[in-house]
MARLO-586317 format. One record per residue (C-alpha): residue number from 1; x, y, z. Coordinates in pm, 1 decimal. Example, Ala and Ser with C-alpha at 12.3 -4.5 7.8 and 13.67 -1.06 7.14 Angstrom:
// residues 2
<r zami="1" east="1230.0" north="-450.0" up="780.0"/>
<r zami="2" east="1367.0" north="-106.0" up="714.0"/>
// end
This chain:
// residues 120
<r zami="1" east="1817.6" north="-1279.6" up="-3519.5"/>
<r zami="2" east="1724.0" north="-1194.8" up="-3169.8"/>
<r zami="3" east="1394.5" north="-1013.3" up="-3072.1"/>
<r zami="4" east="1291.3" north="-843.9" up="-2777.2"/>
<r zami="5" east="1028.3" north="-988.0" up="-2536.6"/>
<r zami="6" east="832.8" north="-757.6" up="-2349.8"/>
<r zami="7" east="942.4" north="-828.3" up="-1959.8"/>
<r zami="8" east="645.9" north="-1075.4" up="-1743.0"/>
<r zami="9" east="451.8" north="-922.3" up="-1507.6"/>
<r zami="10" east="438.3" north="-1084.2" up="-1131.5"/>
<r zami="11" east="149.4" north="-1229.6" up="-1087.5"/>
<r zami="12" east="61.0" north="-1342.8" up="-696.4"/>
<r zami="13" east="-155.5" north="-1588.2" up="-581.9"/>
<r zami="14" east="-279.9" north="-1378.7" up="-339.0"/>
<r zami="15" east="-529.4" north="-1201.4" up="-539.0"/>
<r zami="16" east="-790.8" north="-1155.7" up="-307.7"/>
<r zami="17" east="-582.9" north="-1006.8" up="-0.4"/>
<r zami="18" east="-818.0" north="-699.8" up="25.8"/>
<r zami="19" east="-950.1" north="-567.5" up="355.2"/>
<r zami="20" east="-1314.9" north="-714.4" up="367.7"/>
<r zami="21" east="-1172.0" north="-1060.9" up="255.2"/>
<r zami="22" east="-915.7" north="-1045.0" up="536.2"/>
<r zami="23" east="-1182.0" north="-984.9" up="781.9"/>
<r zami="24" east="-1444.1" north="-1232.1" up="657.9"/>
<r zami="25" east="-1179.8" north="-1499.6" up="656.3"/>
<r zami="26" east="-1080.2" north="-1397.8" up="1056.9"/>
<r zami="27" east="-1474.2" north="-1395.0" up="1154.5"/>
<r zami="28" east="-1485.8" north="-1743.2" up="1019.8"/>
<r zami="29" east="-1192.2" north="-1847.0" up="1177.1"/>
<r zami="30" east="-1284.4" north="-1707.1" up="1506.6"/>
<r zami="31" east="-1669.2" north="-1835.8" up="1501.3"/>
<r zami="32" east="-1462.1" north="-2172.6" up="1435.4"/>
<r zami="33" east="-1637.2" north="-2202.7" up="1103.7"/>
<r zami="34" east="-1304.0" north="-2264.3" up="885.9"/>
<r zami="35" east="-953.8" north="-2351.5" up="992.1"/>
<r zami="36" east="-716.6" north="-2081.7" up="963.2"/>
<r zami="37" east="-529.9" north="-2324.2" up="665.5"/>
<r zami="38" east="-862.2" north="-2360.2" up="508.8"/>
<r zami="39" east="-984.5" north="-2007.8" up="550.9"/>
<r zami="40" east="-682.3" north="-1867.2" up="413.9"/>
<r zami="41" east="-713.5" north="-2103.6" up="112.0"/>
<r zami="42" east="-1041.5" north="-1973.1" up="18.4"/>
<r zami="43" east="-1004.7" north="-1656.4" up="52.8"/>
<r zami="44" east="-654.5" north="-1638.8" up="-115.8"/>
<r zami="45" east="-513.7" north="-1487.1" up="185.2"/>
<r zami="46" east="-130.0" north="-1556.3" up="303.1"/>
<r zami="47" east="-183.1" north="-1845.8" up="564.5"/>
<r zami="48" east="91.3" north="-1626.8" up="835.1"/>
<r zami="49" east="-92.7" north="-1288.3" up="748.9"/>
<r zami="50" east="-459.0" north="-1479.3" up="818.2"/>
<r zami="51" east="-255.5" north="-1641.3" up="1148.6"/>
<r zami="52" east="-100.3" north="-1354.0" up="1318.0"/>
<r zami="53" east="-455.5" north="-1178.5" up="1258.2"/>
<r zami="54" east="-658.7" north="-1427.6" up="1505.4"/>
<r zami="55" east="-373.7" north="-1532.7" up="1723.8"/>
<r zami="56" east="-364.0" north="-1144.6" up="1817.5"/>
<r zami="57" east="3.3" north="-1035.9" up="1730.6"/>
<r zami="58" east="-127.2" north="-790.4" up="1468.5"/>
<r zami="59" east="-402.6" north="-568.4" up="1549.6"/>
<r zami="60" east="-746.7" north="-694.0" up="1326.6"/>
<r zami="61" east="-844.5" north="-341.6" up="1348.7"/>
<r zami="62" east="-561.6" north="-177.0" up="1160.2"/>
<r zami="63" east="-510.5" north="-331.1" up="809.3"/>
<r zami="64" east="-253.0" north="-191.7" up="601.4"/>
<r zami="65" east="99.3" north="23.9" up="693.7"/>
<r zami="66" east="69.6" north="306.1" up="907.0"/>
<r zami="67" east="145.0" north="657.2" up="762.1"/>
<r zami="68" east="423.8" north="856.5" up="912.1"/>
<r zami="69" east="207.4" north="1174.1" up="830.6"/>
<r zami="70" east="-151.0" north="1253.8" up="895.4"/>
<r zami="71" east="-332.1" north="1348.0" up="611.1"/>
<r zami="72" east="-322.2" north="1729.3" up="709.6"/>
<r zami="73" east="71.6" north="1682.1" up="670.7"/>
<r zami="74" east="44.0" north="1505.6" up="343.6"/>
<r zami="75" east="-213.2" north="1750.7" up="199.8"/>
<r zami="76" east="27.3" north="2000.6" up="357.3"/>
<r zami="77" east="359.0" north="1926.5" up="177.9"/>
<r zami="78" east="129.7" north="1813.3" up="-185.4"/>
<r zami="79" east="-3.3" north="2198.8" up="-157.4"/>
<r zami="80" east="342.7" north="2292.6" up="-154.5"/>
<r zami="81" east="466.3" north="2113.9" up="-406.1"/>
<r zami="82" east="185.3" north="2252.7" up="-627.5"/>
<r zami="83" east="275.1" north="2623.7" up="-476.2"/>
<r zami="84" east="611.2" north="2551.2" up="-547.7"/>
<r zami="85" east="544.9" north="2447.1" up="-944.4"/>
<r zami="86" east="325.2" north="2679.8" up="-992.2"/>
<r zami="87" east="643.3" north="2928.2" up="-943.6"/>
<r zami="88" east="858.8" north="2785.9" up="-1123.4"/>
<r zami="89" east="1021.9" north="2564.4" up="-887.5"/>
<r zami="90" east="968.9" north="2167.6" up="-964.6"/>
<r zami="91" east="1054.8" north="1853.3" up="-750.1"/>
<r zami="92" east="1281.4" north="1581.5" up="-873.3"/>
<r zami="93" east="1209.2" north="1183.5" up="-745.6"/>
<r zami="94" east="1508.0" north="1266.1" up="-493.1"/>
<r zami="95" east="1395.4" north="1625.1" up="-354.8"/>
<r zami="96" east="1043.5" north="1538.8" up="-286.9"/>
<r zami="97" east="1172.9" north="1201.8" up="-138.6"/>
<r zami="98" east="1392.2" north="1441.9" up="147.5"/>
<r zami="99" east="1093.8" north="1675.6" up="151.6"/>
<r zami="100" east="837.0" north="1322.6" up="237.1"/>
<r zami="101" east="1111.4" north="1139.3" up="424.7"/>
<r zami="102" east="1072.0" north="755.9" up="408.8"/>
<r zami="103" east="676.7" north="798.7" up="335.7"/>
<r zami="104" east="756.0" north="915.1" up="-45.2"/>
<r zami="105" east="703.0" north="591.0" up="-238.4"/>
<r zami="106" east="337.2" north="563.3" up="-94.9"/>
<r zami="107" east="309.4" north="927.1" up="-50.1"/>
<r zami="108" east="372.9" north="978.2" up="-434.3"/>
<r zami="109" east="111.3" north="688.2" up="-511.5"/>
<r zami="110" east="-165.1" north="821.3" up="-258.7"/>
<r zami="111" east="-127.1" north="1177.7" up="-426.2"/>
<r zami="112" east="-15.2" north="1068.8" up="-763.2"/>
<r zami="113" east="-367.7" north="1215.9" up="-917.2"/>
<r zami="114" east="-205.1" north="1577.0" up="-788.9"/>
<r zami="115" east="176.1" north="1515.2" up="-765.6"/>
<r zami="116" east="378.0" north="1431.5" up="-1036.3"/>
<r zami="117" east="740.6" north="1392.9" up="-989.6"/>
<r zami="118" east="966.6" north="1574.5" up="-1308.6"/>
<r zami="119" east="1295.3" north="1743.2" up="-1336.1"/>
<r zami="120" east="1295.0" north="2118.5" up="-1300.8"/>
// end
């Protein structure tokens, strides 16, 4: 008889890829402390993300993606969503994806406390 398994969850090496780690690893680097092979290493950090960060081709000030909208627009269009419930009127995954444009997958996680995507 067959049973079900419960599906794996990925699990990335790369645990410690968070902001301050990024930029402790590049101060290192850049007081020529650690290599950028071994600084990556201990930190967990992906060896190209840690390299393109000192060698300058991505910015060390900016970590993360960039929003499309500014957080005016995004508190904009989750007040209307919540206007827009509140009448009677809910958002499917699809409408509020046209209404946030290409931003919606990281829009609906930034608001997801406020925001809940259902069908009407």
């Amino acid at each position: 008889m067959r049973t079900k398994t419960s599906p794996r969850k990925f699990h990335s090496k790369y645990k410690n890829n968070l902001p301050e780690n990024v930029l402790k690893a590049e101060v290192e680097v850049n007081s020529k402390q650690l290599s950028i092979r071994r600084a990556a290493q201990e930190y967990g950090i992906p060896l190209n993300t840690l390299r393109d960060r000192v060698n300058g081709q991505i910015d060390s000030d900016n970590y993360g993606k960039e929003t499309l909208f500014s957080s005016e627009e995004e508190l904009g269009l989750v007040e209307h969503a919540e206007n827009s419930a509140r009448l009677g009127y809910g958002y499917s995954n699809t409408s509020m994806q046209r209404l946030a444009g290409e931003l919606a997958y990281t829009f609906l996680k930034r608001w997801g406390d406020r925001v809940s995507s259902l069908k009407p």
